[in-house]
C-alpha positions in Angstrom: 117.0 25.4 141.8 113.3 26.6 142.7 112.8 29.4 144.7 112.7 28.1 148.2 116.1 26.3 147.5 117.6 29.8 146.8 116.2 31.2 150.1 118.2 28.0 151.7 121.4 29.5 149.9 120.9 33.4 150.8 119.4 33.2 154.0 122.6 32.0 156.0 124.3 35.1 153.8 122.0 37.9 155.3 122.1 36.6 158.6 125.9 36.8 158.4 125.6 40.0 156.8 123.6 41.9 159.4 126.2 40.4 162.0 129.0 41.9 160.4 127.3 45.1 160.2 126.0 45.1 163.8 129.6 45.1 164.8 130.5 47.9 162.9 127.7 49.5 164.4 128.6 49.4 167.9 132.3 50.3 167.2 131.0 53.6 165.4 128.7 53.9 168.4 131.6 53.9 170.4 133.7 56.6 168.5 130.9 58.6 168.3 130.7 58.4 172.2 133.9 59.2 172.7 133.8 62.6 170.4 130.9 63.6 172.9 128.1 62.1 170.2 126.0 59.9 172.5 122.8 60.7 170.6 124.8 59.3 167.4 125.6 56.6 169.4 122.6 55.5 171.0 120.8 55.7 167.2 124.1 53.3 166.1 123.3 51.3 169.3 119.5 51.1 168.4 120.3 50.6 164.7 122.2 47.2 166.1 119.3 46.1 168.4 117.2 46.1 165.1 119.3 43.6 162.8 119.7 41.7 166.3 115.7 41.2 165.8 115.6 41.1 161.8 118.5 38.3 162.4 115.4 36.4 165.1 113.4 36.6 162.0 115.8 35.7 159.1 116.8 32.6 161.7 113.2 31.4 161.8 112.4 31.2 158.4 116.2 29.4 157.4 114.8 27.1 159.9 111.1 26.9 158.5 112.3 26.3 154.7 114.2 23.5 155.7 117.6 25.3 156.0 121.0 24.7 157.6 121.4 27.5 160.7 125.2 26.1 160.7 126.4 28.2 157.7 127.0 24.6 155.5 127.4 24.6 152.3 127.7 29.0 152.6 130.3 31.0 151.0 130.9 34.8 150.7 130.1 37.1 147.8 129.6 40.6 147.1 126.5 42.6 146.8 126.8 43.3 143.4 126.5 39.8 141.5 125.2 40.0 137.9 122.0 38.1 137.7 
């Protein structure tokens, strides 16, 4: 598998990752507002508007290499993968 073959496979992974994260984002966002934190939560908030926008990127270059924006052929794995 050459390189650009392996940015097929991981891209769909990172763009799925930074969703799941952005939603734990806003609901921290939303605790924090509730304990009177709005400054925590607007950073949270902000923090979520930025993988939004790395996830326009990631999107663009899945879909310049040749990639699948459908998730096909994806599956879920942890961080911590021995090379």
């Amino acid at each position: 598998m050459n390189d650009l073959e392996k940015l097929r496979v991981i891209l769909p992974h990172w763009i799925d990752h930074n969703s799941d994260h952005g939603q734990e984002y806003t609901q921290w966002a939303g605790l924090m507002d509730s304990c009177g934190l709005d400054d925590i939560g607007d950073l949270l908030r902000n923090a979520e508007k930025a993988l939004q926008k790395a996830d326009t990127a990631l999107k663009e270059a899945l879909r310049k290499a040749g990639g699948s924006a459908s998730g096909e052929g994806h599956h879920h794995h942890h961080h911590n993968l021995p090379e």
